[in-house]
C-alpha positions in Angstrom: 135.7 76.9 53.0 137.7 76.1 49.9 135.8 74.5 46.7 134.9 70.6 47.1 133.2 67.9 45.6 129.5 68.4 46.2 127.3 65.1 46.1 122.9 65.3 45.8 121.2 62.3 46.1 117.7 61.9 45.5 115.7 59.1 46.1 113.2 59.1 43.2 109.5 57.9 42.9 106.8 59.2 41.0 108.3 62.2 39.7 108.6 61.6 36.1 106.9 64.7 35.3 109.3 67.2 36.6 112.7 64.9 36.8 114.3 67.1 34.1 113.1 70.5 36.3 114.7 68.9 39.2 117.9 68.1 37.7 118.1 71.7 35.8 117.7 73.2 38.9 120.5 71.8 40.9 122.5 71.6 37.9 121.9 75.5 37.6 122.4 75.8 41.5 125.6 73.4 41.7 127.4 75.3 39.2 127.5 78.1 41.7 128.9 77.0 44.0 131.9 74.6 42.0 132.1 72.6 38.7 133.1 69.5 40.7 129.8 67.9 41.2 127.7 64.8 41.1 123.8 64.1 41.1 123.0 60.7 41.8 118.9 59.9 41.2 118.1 56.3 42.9 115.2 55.0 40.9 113.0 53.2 43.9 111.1 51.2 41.2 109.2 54.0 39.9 106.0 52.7 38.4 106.0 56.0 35.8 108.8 54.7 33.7 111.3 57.4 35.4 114.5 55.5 34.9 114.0 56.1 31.2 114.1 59.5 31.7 117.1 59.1 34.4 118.7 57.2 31.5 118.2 59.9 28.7 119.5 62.5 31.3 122.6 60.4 31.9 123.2 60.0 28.4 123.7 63.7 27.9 125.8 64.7 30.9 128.0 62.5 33.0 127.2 64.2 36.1 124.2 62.3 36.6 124.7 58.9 37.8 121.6 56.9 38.1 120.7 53.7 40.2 117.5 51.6 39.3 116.9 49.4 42.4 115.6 45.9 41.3 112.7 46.7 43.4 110.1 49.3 45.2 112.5 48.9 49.0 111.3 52.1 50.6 112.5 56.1 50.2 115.0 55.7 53.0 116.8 52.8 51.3 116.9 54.2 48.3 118.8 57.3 50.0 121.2 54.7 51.6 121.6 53.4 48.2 122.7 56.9 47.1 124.8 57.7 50.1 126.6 54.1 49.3 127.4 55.5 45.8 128.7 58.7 46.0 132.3 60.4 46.1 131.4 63.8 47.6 133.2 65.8 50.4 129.5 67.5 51.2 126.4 65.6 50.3 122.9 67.0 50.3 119.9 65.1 50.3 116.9 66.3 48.3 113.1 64.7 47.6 112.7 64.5 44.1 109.0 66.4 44.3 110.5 69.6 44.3 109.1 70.6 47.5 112.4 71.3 48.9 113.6 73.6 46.3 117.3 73.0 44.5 117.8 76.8 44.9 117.9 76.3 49.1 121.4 74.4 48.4 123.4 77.4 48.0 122.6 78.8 51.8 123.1 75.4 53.0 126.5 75.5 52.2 127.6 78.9 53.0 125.6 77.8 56.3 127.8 74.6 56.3 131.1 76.9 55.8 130.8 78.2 59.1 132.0 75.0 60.3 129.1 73.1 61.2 128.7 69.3 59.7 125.3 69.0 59.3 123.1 71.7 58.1 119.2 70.6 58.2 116.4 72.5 56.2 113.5 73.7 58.8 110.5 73.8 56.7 108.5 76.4 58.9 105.6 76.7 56.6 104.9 73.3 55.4 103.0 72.9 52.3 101.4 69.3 53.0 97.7 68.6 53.7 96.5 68.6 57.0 96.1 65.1 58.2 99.8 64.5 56.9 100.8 67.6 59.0 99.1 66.2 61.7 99.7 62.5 61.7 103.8 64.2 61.2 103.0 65.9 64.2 101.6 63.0 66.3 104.4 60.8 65.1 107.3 62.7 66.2 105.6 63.7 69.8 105.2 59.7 70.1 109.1 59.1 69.2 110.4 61.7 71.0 108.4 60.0 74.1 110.1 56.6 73.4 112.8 57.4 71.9 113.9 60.5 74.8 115.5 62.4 72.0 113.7 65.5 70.6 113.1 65.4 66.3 111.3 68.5 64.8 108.8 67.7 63.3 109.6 70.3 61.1 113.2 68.9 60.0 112.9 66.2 57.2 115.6 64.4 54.8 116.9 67.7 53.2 120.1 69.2 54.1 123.7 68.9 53.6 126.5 66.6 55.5 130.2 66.1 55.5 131.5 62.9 54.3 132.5 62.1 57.8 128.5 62.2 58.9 127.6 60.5 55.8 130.3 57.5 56.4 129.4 57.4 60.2 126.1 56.6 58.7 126.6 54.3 57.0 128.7 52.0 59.2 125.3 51.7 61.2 124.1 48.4 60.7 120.7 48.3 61.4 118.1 46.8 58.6 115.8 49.2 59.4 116.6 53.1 57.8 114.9 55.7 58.7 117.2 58.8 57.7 116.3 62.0 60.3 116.8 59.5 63.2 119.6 57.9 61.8 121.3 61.6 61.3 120.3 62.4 64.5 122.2 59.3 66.4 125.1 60.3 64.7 125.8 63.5 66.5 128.3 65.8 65.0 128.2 69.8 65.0 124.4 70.6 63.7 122.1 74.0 63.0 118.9 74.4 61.2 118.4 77.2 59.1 114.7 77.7 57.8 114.2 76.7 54.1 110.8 77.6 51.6 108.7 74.3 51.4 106.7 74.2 48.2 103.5 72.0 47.2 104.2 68.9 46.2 104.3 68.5 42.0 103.3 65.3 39.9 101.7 62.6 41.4 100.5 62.7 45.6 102.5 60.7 48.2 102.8 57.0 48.1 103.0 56.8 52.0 99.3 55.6 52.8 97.9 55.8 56.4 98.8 52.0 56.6 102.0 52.8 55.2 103.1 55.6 58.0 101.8 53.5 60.7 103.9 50.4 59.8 107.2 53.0 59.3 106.4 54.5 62.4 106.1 50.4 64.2 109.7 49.4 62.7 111.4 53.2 63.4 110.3 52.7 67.2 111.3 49.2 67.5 114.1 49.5 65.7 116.0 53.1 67.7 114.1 52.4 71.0 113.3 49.6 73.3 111.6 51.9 75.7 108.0 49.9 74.9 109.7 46.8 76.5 110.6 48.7 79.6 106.9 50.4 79.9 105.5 46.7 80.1 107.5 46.3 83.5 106.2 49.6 84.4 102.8 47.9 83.1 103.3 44.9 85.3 103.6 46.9 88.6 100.8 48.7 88.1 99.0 45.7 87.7 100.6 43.9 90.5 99.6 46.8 93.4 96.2 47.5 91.6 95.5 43.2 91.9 96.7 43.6 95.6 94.7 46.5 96.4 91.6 44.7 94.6 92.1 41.9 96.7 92.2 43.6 99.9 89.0 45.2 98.9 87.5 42.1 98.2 88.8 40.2 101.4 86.7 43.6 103.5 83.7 42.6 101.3 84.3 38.7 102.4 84.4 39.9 106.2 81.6 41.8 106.1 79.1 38.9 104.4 78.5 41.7 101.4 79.8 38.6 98.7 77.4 36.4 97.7 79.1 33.8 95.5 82.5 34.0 96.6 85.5 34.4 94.3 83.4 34.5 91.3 83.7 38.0 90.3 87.2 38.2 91.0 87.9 35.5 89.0 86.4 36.6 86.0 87.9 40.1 86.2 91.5 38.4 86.9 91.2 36.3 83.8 90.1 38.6 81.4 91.9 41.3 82.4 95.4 39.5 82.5 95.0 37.6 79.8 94.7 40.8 77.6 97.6 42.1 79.8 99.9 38.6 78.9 98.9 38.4 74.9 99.4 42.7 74.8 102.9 42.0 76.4 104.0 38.9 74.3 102.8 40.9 71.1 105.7 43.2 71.8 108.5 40.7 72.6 107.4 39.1 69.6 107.8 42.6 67.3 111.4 42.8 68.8 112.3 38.8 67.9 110.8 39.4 64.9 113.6 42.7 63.9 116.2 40.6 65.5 114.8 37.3 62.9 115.3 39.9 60.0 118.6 41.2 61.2 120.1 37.6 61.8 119.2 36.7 58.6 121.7 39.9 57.2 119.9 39.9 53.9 121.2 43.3 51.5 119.3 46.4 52.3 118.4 47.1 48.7 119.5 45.7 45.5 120.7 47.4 42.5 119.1 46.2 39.0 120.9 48.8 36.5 123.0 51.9 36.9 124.3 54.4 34.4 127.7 56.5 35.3 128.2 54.9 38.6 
């Protein structure tokens, strides 16, 4: 594969502390590979002051081009933001906390020179704590049921893509990113290769519990609509199980065994389908609610300064 324009994009957050490692590194590990690069760090409203330190970089070497988005919008819109801004032929994507290390680049691209357009990074011995492992885990069983497509859990946002993937990418129109799926609809020729996942430096994640659990609500609702076709599944359960309950209760009638008649039945019918009917209209109402942010077509992220761009 001849020399071309390499791209990294890093969506950055709370790495402060080890920006000027991270962009060493790939500047070190770029330059192996060919002089015509870019790095573009997309400064997700850091609250550590790390667009000063994007902007001192920036200063000092062209290469870098920073974003500062007027706003905290989320890792995976920050990456979008990056993907919207660069000129690459290949692009990798790369987590600023140095977990994924810079030095992983160069076999992603001899990988890529075998002719493949997407070359992911399998991170076979994952460094994170256990309940994120596990919660990872959970997740992706969960969306793999709903979404009948199969993500590792092991595959995250780092690897490298043609141009071609990354512009299929980002004629996708949905308001909701989420970057491994969105990769994964895509299609294209793809391998995994493993990669060496590091612990995480600086500061710890920002993704709180409550924080996974509402990406994991808007990824599902937004590449599935599987839970809407459960709830008919739902329904006919509940339709034979009311016949068959009412059959039994017809015997019990015939047989003088019911006392107060209809009472019990009653009760259990109420409660029972009411919780069924609210359960069911809380999950039409999730999917008006995406198509009421969609209709509205508001910008995905917005960009507040940028340096070299």
């Amino acid at each position: 594969m001849d020399k071309k324009r390499i791209s990294v994009v890093s969506p950055v957050y709370g790495c402060k502390s080890h920006l000027r490692e991270l962009y060493m590194r790939l500047v070190e590990t770029l330059e192996l590979l060919t002089n015509d690069f870019e790095i573009i760090f997309v400064n997700d409203a850091s609250p550590d002051d790390s667009w000063n330190v994007i902007v001192e970089i920036a200063a000092r070497d062209s290469r870098l081009k920073g974003l500062n988005l007027s706003r905290n919008f989320g890792q995976h819109y920050a990456i979008t933001a990056g993907l919207e801004h660069c000129t690459g032929d290949w692009i990798v994507v790369i987590d600023c906390d140095l977990q994924d290390k810079p030095e992983e680049i160069l076999q992603l691209y001899t990988k890529a020179s075998e002719g493949y357009d997407i070359v992911l990074g399998k991170r076979n011995n994952r460094s994170d704590y256990f309940l994120k492992r596990l919660f990872s885990f959970l997740f992706y069983k969960f969306l793999n049921y709903l979404t009948d497509k199969k993500h590792d859990y092991y595959v995250a946002n780092f690897g490298i893509y043609s141009n071609k993937v990354i512009k299929s990418i980002l004629k996708m129109g949905d308001s909701i990113r989420y970057f491994p799926t969105m990769v994964h609809w895509v299609g294209y020729k793809s391998v995994t290769i493993e990669v060496v996942h590091c612990q995480r430096k600086g500061s710890k994640t920002s993704y709180s519990f409550g924080k996974r659990i509402r990406l994991a609500s808007d990824i599902i609702l937004t590449f599935s609509d599987k839970p809407m076709r459960l709830t008919i599944i739902l329904g006919f359960i509940i339709s034979l199980g009311s016949v068959l309950f009412a059959i039994y209760n017809l015997i019990l009638y015939l047989k003088g065994l019911i006392v107060v008649p209809g009472w019990t039945s009653l009760i259990i019918s109420i409660w029972f389908l009411s919780g069924i009917i609210i359960f069911i209209l809380g999950i039409v109402g999730l999917y008006i609610g995406k198509t009421f942010e969609k209709v509205k077509d508001r910008p995905i992220y917005l960009v507040a300064d940028s340096i070299n761009c």
